[in-house]
N, C-alpha and C positions, 0 to 999 in steps of 0.2 A: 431728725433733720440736721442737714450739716450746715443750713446756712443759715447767716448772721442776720441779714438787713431785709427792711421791710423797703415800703412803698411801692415808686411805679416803676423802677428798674430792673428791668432783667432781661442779663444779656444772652445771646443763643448763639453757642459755639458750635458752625457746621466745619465736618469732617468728610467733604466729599469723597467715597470712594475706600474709606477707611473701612474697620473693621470692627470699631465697638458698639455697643449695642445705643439706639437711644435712648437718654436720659430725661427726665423729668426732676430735678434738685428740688423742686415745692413738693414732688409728691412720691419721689421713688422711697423704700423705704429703706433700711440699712441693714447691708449685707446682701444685699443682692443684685449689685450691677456692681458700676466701676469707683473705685473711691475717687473722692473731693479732691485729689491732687492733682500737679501739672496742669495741663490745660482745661481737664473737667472740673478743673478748680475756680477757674474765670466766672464759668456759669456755676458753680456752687454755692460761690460766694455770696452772689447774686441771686440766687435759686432762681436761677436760670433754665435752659435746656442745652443739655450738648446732642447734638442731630448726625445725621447724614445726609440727607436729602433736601435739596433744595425747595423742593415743594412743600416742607414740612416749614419752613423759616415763616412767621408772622410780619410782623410788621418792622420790626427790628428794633434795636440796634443788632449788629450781628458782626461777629468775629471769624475770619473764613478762615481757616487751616490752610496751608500749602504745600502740597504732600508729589514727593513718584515727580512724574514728566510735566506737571503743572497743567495739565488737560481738561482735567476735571473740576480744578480751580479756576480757570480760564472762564469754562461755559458758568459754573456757578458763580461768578464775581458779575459776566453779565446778565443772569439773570433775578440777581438781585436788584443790580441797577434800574436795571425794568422795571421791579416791582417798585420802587420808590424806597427799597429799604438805605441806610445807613450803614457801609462797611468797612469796619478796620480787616487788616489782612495780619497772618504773622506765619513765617516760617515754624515748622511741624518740628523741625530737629535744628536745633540753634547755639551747636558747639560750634567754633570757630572753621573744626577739618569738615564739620559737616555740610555748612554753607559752601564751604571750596567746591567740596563735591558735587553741589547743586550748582555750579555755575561752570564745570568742564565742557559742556554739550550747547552748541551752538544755538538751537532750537529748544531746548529745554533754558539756557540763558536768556533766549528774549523771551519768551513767554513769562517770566519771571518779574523781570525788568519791566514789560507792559502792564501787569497784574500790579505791582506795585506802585508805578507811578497812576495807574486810572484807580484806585482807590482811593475811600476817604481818608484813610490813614493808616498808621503801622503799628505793632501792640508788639514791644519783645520784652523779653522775660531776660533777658541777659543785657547791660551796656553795651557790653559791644557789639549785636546784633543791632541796637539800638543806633551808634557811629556808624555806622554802614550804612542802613536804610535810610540814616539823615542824608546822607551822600546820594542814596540813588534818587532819594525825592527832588534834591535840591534847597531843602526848607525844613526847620526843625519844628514848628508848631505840630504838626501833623504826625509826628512819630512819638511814642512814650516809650520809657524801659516802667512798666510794670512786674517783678518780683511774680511769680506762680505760688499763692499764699498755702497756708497751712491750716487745717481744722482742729489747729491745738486748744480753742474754746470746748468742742465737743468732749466733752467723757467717754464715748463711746471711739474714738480715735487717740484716746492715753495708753500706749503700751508698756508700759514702763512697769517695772518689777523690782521685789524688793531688793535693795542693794545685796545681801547678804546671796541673793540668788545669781547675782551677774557673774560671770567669769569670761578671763581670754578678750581677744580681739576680732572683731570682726573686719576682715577688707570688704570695703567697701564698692570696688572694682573690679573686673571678673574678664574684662576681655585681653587675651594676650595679644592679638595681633591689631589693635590702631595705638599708635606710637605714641599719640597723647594721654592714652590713659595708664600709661606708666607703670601695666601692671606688675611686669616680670621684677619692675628694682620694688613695686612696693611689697612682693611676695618677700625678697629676699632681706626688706629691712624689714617685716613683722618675724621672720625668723631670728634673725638677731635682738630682737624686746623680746622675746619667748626665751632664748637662751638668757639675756640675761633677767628674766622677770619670775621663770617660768608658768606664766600666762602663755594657754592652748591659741591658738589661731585657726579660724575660719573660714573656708574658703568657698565660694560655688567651681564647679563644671560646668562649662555650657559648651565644651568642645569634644568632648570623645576622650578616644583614645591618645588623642596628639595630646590633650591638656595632661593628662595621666601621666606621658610620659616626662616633659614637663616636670610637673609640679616632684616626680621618681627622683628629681635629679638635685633638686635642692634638698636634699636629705633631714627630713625636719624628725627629732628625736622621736619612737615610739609614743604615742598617747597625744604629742604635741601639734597635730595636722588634724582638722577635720573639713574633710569634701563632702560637699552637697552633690549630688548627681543629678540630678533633676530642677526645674523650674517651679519653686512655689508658688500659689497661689499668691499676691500681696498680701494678703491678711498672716498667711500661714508667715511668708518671709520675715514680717514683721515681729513676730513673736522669735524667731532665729535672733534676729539680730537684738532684739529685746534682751535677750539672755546674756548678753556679749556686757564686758565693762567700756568698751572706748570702739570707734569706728576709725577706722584707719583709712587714708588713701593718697594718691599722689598724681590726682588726674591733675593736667592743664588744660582741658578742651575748654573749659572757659563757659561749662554749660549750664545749665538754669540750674542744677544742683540737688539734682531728688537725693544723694546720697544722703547729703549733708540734711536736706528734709527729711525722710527717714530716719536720721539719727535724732532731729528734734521729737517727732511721733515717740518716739523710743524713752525720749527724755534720759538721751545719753550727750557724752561730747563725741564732735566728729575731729577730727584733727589732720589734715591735709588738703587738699584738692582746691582749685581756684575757680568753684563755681561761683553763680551770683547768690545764692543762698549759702554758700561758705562763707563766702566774704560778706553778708550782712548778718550773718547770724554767732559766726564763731571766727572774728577778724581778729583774735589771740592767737589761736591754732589751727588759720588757713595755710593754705600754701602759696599764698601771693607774696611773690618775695622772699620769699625760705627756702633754703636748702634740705635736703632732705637729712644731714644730720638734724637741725635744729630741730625738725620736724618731730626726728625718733625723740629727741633730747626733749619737748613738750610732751609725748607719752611716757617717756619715763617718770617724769616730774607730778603727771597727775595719777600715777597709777601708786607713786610713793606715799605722797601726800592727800589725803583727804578730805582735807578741807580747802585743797585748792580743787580736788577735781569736785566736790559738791559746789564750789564758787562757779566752777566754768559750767556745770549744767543750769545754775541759777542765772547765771546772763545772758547765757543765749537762749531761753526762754525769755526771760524779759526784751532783750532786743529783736525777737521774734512777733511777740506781741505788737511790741512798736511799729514794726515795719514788715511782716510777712502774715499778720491778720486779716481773717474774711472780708471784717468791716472796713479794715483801712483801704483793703483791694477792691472789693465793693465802692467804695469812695471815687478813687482814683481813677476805677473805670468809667464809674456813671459822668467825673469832669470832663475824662477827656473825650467822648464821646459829645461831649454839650456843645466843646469851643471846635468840633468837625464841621 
């Protein structure tokens, strides 16, 4: 079991229209649906359920996802209201370019803006999806920034491996084309910590032949480049990155921060990127406010030194614990669902 907390709370994330299977968190067993993270994290924490269908929701409380044209959020918001359930709402993808994007389309914007303001309240996993939705409400009781916790209690979600086994860098960012996630400069500074470390770097494909050509041109020494071709399974991915000494990355979308999660799973440091689990977990070596020398200049620093880089996995596991724990998110939920 992944989740923490006992009693009468448990909340039920529906996913109208989506595509993952439903979940049971009191009763699924482990390794065979979807992990504890991101938002099936809500309801894990809580041993919950994450759903699809609205007919499946109880008596609630309930957390509605807002996904695509906002259609199926629409009919599922009101037909929860009908039932008498309890609903916070929260945007499905809650990077900064990603919200933009959700509000280019006239009719796809108001339904949004309706969906939000007739709800009980707003659930973000990021601040500043959090500033915003206070703005659409008009009123900040009603909105919370809840953090998307971690199941780093569980043993069965420790992937971490003997140090003597870690090597190289893993990037942690894989898309070349949205300009926030800064992939192309972060390829080109993990080649320069390889040149001068010689520590390998690791990369995924998820683009074809365009990425190939690409990645052909930064010229990374023999033996020094390793490309994934294919999409792992999570568990499999996990163990990839498991292997790695440091997580690199140089996103700014500002997004809830699975890399940076992933790196705790791993019980590595992550070092770049300005998600909200960057910045609560590893606020030494995010990228909030750094340039991306100082950035390289904190990889080189923990990759010399070893007892700063065993200091910086011992703190962000502890500020982990503090603030991106089941129980504490379990908590946070079941308040702010009280004073709805």
């Amino acid at each position: 079991m992944t989740s923490q907390v006992g009693g009468g709370f448990r909340l039920e994330v529906l996913n109208p229209g989506g595509n993952d299977a439903e979940q049971d968190f009191a009763e699924a067993p482990e390794g065979t649906a979807h992990a504890p993270v991101n938002f099936h994290a809500y309801a894990a924490c809580t041993g919950g359920r994450f759903l699809r269908e609205v007919k499946r929701v109880g008596g609630g409380p309930a957390l509605l996802l807002l996904r695509g044209d906002f259609r199926a959020s629409e009919l599922a918001l009101a037909a929860l209201r009908k039932a008498g359930v309890k609903v916070a709402v929260s945007l499905k993808e809650t990077g900064l370019h990603q919200i933009a994007e959700q509000l280019d389309e006239k009719n796809r914007l108001r339904r949004l803006l309706e969906i939000v303001r007739a709800a009980d309240g707003y659930i973000a996993p990021t601040p500043e999806a959090a500033e915003f939705f206070r703005t659409v409400r008009g009123e900040a009781e009603s909105v919370a920034f809840i953090p998307t916790p971690y199941p780093l209690h569980d043993p069965a979600w420790d992937f971490s491996v003997a140090k003597e086994e870690r090597r190289g860098i893993m990037l942690g960012t894989r898309e070349w084309d949205i300009p926030t996630r800064n992939h192309a400069a972060a390829m080109l500074a993990a080649q320069r910590l390889s040149e001068a470390t010689g520590e390998p770097v690791t990369t995924y494909n998820c683009d074809g032949r365009r990425e190939e050509r690409l990645l052909a041109r930064l010229n990374f020494r023999p033996g020094q480049l390793t490309v994934h071709n294919r999409t792992d399974a999570y568990r499999d991915y996990l163990r990839v990155v498991a292997g790695h000494k440091i997580v690199f990355q140089l996103d700014t979308s500002f997004v809830p921060g699975q890399v940076a999660g992933d790196a705790l799973i791993c019980r590595l440091p992550c070092v770049g990127g300005n998600g909200a689990i960057e910045r609560l977990a590893f606020p030494e070596l995010c990228g909030e406010g750094r340039y991306v020398g100082a950035l390289v200049e904190r990889v080189l620093g923990l990759l010399k030194d070893e007892a700063r880089y065993e200091a910086a996995i011992a703190d962000s596991q502890r500020r982990a614990a503090e603030r991106l724990s089941f129980a504490g998110a379990a908590r946070a939920l079941e308040e702010f669902f009280a004073r709805l």
